[in-house]
N, CA, C, O and CB atoms as a CASP TS submission, in Angstrom:
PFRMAT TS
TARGET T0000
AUTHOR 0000-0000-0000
METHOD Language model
MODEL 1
PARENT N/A
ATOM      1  N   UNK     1      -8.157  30.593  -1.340  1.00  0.00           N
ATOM      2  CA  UNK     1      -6.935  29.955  -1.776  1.00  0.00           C
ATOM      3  C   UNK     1      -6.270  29.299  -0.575  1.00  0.00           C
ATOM      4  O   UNK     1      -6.377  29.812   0.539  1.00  0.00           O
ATOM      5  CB  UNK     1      -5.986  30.972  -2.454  1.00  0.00           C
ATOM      6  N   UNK     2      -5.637  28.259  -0.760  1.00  0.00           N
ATOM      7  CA  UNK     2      -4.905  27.530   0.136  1.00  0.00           C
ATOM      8  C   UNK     2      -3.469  27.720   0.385  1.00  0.00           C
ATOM      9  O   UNK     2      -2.602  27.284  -0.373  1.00  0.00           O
ATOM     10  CB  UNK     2      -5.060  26.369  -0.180  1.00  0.00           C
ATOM     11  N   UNK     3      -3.200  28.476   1.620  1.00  0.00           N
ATOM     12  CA  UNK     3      -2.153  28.713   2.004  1.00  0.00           C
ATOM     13  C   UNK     3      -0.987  28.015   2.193  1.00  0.00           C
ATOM     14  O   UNK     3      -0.961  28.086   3.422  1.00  0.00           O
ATOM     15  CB  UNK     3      -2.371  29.079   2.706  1.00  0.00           C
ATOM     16  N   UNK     4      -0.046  27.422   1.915  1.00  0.00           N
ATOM     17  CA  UNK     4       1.104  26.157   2.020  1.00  0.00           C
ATOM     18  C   UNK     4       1.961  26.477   2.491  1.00  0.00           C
ATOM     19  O   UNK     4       2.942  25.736   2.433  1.00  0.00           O
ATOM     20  CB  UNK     4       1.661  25.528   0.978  1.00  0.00           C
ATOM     21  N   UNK     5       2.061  27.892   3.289  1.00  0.00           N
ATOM     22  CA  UNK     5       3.767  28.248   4.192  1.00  0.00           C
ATOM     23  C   UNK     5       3.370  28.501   4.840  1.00  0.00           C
ATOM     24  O   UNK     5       2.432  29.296   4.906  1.00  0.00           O
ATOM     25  CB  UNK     5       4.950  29.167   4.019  1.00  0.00           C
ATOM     26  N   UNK     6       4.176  27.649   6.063  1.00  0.00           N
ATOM     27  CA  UNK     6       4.985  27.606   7.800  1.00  0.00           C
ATOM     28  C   UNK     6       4.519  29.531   7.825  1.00  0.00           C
ATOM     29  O   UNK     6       4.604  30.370   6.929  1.00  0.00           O
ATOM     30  CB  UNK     6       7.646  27.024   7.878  1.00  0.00           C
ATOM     31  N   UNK     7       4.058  29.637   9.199  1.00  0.00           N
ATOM     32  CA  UNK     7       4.258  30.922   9.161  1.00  0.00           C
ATOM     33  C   UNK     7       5.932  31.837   9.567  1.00  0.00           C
ATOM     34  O   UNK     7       6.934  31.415  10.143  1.00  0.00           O
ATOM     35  CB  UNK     7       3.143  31.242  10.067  1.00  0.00           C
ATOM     36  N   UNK     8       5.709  32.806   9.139  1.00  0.00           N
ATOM     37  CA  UNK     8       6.872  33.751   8.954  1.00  0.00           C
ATOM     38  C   UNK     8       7.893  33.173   8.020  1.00  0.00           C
ATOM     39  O   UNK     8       9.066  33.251   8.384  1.00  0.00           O
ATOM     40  CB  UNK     8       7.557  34.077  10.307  1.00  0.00           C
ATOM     41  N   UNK     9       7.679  32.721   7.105  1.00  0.00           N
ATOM     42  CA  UNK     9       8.261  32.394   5.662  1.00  0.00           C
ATOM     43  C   UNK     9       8.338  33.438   4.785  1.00  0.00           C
ATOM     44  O   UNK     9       8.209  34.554   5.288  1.00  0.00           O
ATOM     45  CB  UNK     9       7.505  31.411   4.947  1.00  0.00           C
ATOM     46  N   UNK    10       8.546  33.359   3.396  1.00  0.00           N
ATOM     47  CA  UNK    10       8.637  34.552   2.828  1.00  0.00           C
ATOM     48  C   UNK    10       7.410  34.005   1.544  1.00  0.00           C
ATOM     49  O   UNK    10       7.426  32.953   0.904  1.00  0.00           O
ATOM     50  CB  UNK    10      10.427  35.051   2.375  1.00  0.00           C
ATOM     51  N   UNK    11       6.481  35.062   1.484  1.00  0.00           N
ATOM     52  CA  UNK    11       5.252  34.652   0.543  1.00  0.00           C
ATOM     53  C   UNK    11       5.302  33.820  -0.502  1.00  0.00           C
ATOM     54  O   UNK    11       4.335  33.108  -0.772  1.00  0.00           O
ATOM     55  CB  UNK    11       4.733  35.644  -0.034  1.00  0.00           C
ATOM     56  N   UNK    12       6.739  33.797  -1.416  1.00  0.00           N
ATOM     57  CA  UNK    12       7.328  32.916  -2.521  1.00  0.00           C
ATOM     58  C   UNK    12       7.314  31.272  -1.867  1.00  0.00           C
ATOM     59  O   UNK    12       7.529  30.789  -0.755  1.00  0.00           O
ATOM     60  CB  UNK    12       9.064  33.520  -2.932  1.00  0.00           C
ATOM     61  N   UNK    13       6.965  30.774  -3.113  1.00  0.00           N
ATOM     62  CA  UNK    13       6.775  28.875  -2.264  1.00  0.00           C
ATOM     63  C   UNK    13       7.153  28.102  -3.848  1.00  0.00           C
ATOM     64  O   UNK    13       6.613  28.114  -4.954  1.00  0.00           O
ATOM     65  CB  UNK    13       4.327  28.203  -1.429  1.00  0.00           C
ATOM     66  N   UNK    14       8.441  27.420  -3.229  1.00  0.00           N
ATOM     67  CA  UNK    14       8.658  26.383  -3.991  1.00  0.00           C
ATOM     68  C   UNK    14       8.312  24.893  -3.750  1.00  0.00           C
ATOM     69  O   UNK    14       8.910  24.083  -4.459  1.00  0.00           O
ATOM     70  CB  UNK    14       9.775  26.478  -4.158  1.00  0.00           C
ATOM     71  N   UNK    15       7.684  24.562  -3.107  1.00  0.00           N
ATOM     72  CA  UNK    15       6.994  23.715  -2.806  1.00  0.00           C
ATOM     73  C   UNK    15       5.887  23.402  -2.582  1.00  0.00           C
ATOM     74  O   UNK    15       5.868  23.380  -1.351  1.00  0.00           O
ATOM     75  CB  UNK    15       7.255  23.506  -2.336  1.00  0.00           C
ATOM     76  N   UNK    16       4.300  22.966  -3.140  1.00  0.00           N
ATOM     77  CA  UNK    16       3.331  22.810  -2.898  1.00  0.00           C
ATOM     78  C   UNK    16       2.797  21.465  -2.424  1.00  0.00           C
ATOM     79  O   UNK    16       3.028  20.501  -3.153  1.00  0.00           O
ATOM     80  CB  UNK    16       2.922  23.257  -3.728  1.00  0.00           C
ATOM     81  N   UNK    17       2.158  21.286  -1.372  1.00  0.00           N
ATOM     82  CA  UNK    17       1.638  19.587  -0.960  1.00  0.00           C
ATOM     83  C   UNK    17       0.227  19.657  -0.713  1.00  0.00           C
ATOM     84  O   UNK    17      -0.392  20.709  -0.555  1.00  0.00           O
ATOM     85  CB  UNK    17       2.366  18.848   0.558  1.00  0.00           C
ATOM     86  N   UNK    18      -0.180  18.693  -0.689  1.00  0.00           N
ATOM     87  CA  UNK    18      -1.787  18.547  -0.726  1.00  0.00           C
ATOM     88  C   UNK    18      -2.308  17.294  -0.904  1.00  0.00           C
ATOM     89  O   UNK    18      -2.050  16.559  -1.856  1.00  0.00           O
ATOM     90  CB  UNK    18      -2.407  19.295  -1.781  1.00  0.00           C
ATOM     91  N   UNK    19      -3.283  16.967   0.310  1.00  0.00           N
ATOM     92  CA  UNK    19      -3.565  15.552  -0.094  1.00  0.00           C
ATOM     93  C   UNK    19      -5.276  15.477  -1.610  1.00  0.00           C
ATOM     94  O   UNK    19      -6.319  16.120  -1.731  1.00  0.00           O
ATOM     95  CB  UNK    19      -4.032  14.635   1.896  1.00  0.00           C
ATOM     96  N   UNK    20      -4.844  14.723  -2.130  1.00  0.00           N
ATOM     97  CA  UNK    20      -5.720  14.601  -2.993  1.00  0.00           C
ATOM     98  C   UNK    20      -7.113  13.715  -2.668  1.00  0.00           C
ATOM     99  O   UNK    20      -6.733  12.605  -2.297  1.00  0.00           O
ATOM    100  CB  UNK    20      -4.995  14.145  -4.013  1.00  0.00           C
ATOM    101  N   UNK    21      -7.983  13.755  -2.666  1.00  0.00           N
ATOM    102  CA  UNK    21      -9.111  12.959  -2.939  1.00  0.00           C
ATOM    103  C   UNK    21      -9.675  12.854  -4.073  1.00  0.00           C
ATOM    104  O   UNK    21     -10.216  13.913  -4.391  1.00  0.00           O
ATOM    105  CB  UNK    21      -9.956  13.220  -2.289  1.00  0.00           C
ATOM    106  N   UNK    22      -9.803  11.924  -4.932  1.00  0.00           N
ATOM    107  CA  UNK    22     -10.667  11.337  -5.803  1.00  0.00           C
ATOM    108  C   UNK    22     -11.875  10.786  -5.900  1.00  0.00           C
ATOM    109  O   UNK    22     -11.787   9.759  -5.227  1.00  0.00           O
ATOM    110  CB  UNK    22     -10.259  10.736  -6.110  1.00  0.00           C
ATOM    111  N   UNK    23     -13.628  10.904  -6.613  1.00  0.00           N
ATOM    112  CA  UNK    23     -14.177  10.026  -6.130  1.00  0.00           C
ATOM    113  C   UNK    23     -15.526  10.435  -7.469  1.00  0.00           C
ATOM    114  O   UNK    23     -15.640  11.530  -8.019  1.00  0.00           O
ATOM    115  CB  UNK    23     -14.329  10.113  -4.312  1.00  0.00           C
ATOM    116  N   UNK    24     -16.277   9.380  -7.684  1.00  0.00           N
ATOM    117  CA  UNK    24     -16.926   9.298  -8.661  1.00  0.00           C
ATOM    118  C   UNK    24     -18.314   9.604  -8.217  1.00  0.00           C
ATOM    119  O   UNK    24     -18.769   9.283  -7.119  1.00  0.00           O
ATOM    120  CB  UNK    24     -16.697   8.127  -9.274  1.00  0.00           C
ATOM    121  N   UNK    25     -19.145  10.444  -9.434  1.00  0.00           N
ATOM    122  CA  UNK    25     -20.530  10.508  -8.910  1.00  0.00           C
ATOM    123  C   UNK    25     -21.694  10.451  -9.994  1.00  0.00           C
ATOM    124  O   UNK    25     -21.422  11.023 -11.049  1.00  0.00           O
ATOM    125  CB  UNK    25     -20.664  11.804  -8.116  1.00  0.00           C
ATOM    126  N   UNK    26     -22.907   9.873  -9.910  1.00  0.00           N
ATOM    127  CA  UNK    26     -23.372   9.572 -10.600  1.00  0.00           C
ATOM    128  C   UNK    26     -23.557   8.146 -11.717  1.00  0.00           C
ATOM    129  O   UNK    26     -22.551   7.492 -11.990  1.00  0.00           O
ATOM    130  CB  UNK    26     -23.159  10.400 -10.741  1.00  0.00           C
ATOM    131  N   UNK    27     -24.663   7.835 -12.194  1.00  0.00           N
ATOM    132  CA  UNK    27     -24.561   6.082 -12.588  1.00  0.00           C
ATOM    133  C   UNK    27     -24.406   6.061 -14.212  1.00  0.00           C
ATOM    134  O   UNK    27     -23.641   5.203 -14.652  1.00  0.00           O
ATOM    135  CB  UNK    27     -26.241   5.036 -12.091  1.00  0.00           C
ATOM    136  N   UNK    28     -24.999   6.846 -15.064  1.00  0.00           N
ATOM    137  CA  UNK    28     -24.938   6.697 -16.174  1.00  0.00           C
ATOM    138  C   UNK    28     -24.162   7.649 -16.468  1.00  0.00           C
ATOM    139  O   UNK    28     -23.236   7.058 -17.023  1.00  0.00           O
ATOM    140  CB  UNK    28     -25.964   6.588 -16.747  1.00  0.00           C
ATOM    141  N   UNK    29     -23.908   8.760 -16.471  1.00  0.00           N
ATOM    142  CA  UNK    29     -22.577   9.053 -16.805  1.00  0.00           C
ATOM    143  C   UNK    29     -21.738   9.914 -15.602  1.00  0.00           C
ATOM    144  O   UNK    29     -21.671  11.092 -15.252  1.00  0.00           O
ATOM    145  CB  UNK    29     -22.646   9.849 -18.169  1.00  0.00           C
ATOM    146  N   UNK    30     -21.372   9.122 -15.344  1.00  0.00           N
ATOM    147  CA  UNK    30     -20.653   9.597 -14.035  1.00  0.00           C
ATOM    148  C   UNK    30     -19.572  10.447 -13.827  1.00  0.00           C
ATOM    149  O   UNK    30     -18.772  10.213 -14.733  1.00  0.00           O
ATOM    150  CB  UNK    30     -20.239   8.669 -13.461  1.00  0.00           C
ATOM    151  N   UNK    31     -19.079  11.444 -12.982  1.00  0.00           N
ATOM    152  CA  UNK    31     -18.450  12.863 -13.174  1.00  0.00           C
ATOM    153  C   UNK    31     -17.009  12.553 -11.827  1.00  0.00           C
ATOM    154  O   UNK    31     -17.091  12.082 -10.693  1.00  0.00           O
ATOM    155  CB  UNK    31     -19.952  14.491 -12.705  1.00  0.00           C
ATOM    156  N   UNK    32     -16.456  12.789 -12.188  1.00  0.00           N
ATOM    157  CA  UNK    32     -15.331  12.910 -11.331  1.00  0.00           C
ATOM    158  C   UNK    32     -15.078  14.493 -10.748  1.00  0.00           C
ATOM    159  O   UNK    32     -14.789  15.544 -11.321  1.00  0.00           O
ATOM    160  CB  UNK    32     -14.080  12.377 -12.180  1.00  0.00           C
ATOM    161  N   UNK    33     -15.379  14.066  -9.041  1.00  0.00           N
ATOM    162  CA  UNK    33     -15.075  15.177  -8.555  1.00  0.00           C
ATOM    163  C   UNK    33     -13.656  14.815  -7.333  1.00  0.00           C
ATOM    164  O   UNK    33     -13.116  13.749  -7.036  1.00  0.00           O
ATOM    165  CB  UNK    33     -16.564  15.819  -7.956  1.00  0.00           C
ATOM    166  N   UNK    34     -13.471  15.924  -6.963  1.00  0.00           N
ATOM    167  CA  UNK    34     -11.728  15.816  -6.517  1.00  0.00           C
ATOM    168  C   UNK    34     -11.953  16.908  -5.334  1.00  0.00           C
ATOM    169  O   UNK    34     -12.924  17.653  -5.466  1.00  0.00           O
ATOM    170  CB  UNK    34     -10.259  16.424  -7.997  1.00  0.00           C
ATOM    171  N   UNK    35     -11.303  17.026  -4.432  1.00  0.00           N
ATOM    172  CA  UNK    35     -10.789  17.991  -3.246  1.00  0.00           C
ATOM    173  C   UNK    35      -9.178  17.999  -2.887  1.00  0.00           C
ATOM    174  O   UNK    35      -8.332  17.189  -3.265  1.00  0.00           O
ATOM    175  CB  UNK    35     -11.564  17.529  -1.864  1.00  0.00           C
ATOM    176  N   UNK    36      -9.082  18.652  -2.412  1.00  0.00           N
ATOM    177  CA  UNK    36      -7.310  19.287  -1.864  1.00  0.00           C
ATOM    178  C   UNK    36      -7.654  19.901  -0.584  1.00  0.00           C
ATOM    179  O   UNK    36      -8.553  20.690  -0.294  1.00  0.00           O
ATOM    180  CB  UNK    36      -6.394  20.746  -3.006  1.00  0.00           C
ATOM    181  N   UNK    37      -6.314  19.115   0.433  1.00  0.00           N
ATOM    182  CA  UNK    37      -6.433  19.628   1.631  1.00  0.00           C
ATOM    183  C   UNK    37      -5.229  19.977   1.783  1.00  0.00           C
ATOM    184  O   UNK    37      -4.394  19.420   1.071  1.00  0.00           O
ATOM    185  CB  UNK    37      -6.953  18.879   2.614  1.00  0.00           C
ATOM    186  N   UNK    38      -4.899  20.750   2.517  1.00  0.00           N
ATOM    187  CA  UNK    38      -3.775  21.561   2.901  1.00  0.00           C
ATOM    188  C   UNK    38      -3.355  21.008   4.379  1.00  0.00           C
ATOM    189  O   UNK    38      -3.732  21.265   5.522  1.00  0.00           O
ATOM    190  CB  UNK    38      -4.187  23.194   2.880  1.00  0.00           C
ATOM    191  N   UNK    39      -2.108  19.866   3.635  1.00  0.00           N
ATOM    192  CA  UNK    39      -1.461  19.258   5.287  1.00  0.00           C
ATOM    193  C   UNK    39      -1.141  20.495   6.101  1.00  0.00           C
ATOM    194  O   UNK    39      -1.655  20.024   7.116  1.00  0.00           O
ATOM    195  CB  UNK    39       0.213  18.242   5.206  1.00  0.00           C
ATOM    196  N   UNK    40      -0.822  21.399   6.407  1.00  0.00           N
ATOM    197  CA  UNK    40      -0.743  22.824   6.875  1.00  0.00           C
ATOM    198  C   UNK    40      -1.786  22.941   8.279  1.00  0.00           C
ATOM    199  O   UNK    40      -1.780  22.853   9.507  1.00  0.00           O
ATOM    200  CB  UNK    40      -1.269  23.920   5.510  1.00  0.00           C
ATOM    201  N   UNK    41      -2.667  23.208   7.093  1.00  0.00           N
ATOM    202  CA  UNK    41      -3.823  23.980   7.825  1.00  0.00           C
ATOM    203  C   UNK    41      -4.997  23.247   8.104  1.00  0.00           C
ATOM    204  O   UNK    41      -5.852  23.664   8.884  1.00  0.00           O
ATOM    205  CB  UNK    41      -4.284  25.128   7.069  1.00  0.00           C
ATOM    206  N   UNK    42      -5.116  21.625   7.192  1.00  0.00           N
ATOM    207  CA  UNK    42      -6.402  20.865   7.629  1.00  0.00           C
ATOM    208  C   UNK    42      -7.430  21.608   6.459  1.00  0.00           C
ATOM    209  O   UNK    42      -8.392  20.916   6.125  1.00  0.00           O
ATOM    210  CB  UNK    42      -6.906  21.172   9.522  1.00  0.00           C
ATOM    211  N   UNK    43      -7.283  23.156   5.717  1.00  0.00           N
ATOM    212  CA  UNK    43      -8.135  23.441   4.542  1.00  0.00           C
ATOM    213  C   UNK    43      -8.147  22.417   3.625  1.00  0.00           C
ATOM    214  O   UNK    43      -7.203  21.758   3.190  1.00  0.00           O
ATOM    215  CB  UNK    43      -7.758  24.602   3.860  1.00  0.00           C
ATOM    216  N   UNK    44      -9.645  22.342   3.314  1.00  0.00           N
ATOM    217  CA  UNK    44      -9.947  21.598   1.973  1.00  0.00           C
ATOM    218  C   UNK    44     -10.820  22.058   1.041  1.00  0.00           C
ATOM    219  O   UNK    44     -11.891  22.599   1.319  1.00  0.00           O
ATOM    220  CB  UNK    44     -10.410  20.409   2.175  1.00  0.00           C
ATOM    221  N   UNK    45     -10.481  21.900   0.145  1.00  0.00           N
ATOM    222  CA  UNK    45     -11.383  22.817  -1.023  1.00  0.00           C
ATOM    223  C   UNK    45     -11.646  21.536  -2.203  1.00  0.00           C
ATOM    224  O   UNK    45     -10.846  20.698  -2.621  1.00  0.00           O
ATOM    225  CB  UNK    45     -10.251  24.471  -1.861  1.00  0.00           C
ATOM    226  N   UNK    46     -13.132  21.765  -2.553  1.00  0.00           N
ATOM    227  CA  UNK    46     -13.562  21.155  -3.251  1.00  0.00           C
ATOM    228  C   UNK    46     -13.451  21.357  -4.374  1.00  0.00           C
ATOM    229  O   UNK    46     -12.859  22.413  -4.598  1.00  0.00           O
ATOM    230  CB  UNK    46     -14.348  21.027  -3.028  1.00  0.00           C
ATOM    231  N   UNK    47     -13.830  20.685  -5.444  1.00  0.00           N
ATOM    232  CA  UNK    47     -13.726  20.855  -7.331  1.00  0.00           C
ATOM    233  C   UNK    47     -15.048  19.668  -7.348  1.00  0.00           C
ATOM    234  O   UNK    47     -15.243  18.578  -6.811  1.00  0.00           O
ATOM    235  CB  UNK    47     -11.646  20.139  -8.452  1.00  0.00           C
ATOM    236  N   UNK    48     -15.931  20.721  -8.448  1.00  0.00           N
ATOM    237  CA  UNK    48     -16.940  19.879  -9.124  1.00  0.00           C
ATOM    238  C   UNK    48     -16.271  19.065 -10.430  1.00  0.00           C
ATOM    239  O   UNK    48     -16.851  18.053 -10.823  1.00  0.00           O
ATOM    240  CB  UNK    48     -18.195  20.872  -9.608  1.00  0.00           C
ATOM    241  N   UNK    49     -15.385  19.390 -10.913  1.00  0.00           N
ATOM    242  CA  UNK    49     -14.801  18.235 -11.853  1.00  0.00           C
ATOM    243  C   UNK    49     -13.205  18.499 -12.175  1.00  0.00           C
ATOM    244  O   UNK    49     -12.557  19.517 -11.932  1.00  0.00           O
ATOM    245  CB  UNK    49     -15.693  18.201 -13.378  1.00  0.00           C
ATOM    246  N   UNK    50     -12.826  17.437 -12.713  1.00  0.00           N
ATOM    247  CA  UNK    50     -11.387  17.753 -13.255  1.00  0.00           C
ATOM    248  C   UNK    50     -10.883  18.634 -13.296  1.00  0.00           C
ATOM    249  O   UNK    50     -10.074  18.934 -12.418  1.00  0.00           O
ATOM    250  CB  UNK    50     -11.112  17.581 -14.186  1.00  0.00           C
ATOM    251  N   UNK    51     -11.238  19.680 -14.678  1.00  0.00           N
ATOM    252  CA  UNK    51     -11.204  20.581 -15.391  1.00  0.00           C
ATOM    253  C   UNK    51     -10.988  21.884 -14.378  1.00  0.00           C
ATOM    254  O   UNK    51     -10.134  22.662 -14.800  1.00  0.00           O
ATOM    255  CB  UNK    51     -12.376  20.497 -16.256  1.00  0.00           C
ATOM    256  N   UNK    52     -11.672  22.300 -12.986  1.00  0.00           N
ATOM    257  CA  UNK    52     -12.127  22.657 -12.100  1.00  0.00           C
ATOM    258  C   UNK    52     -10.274  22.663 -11.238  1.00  0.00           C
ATOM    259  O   UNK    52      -9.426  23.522 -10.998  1.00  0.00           O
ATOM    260  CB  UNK    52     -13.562  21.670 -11.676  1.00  0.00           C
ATOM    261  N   UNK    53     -10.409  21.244 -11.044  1.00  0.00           N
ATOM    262  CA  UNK    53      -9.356  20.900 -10.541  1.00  0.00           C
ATOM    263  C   UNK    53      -7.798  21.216 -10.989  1.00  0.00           C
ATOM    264  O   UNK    53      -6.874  21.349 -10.186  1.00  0.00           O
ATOM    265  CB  UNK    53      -9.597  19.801 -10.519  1.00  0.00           C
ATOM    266  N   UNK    54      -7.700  21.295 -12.195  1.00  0.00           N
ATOM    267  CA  UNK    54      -6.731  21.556 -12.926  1.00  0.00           C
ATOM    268  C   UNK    54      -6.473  23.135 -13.015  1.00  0.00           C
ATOM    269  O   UNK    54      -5.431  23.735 -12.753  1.00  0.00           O
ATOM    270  CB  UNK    54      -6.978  20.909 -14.145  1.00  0.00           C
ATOM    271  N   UNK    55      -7.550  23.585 -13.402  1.00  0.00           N
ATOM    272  CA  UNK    55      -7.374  25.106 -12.981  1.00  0.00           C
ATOM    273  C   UNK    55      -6.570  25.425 -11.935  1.00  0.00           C
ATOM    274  O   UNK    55      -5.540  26.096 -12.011  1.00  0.00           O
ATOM    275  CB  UNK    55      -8.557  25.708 -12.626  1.00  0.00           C
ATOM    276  N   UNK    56      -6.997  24.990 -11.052  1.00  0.00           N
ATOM    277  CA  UNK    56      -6.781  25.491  -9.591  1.00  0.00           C
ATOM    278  C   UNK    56      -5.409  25.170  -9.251  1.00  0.00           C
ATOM    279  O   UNK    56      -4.791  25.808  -8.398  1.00  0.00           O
ATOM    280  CB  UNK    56      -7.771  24.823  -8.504  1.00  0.00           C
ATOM    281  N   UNK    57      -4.858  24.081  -9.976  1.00  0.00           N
ATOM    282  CA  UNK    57      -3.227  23.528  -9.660  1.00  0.00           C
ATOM    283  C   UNK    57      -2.774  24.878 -10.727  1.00  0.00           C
ATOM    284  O   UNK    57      -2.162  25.901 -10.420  1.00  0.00           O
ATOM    285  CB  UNK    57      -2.641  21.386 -10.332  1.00  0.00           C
ATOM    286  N   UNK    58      -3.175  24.567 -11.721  1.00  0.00           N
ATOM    287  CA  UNK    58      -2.312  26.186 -12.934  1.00  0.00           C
ATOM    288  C   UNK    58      -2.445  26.617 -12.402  1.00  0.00           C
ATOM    289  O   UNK    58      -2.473  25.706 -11.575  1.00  0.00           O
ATOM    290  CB  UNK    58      -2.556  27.046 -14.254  1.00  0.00           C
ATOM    291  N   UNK    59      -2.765  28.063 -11.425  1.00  0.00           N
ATOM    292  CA  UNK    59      -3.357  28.969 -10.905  1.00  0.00           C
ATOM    293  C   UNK    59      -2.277  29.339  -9.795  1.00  0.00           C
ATOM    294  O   UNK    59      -1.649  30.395  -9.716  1.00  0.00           O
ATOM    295  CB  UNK    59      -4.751  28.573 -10.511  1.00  0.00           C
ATOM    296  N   UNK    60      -2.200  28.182  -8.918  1.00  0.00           N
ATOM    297  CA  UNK    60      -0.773  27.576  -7.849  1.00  0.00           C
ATOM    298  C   UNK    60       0.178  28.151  -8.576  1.00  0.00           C
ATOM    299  O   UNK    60       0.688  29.263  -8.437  1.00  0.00           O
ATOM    300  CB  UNK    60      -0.375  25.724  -7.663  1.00  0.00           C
ATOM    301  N   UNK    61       0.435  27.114  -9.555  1.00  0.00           N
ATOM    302  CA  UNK    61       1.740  27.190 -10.101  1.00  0.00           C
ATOM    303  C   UNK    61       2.083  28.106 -10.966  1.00  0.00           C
ATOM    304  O   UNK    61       3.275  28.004 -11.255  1.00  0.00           O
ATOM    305  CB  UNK    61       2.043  26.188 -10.625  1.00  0.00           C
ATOM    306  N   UNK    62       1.447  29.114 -11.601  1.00  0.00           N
ATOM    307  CA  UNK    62       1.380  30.239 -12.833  1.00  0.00           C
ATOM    308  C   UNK    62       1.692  31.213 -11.482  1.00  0.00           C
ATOM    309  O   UNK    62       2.757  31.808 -11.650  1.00  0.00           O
ATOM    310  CB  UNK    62      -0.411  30.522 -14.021  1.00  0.00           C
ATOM    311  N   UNK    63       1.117  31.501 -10.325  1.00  0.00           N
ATOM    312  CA  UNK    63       1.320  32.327  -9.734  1.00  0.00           C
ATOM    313  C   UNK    63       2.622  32.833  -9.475  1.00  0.00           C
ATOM    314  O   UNK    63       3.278  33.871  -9.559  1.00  0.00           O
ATOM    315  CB  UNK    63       0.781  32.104  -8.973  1.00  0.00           C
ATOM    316  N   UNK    64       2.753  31.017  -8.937  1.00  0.00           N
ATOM    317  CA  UNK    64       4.549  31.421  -8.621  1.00  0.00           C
ATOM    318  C   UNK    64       5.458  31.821  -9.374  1.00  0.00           C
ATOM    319  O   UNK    64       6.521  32.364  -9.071  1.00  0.00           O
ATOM    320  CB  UNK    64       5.328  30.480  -8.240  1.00  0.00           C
ATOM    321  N   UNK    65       4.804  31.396 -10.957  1.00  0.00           N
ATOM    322  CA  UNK    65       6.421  31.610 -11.612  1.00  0.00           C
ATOM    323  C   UNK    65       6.307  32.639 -11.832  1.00  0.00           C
ATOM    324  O   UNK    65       7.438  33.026 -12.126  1.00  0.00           O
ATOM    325  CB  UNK    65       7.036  30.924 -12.848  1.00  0.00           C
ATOM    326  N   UNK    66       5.226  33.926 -11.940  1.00  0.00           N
ATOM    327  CA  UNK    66       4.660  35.343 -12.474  1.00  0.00           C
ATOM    328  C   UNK    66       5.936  35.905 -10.428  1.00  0.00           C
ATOM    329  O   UNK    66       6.567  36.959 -10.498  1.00  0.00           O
ATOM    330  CB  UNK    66       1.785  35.568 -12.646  1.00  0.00           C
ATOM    331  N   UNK    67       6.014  35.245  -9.337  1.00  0.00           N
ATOM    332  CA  UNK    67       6.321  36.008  -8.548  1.00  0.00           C
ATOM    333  C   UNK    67       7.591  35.810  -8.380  1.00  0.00           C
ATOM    334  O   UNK    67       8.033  36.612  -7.558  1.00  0.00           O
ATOM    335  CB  UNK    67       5.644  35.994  -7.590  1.00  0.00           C
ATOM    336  N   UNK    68       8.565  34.936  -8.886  1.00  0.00           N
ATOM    337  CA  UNK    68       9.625  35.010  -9.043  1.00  0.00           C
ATOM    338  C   UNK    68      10.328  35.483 -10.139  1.00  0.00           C
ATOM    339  O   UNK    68      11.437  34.967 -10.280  1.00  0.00           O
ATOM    340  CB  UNK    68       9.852  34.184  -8.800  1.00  0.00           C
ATOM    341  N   UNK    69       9.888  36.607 -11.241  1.00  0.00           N
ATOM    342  CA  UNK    69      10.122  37.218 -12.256  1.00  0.00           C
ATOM    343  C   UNK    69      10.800  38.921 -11.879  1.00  0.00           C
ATOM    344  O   UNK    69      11.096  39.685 -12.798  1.00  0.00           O
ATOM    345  CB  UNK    69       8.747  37.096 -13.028  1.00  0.00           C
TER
END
């Protein structure tokens, strides 16, 4: 998982950033794959497709709101 807080912060994060990459693969039916890097830390994590990708933002964001409850 990709870490997004300055250190000595407090684990809760209302803010998430990340540069996105987009990029297509394959000729006849071609698949969209995506990565996220963490201006932070220079981490980048890959996604074999969308779907992949989308997870991984819910996941971010479900976390947080489950830790501010």
């Amino acid at each position: 998982m990709i870490e997004d807080t300055p250190k000595g912060t407090p684990e809760r994060r209302d803010y998430l950033s990340y540069l996105l990459r987009l990029w297509r693969v394959g000729k006849e039916e071609a698949v969209w794959r995506a990565s996220l890097e963490s201006p932070h830390t220079g981490e980048r994590i890959g996604f074999a497709n969308l779907d992949a990708l989308f997870a991984f933002l819910r996941q971010q964001t479900d976390d947080e709101a489950s830790a501010v409850e």
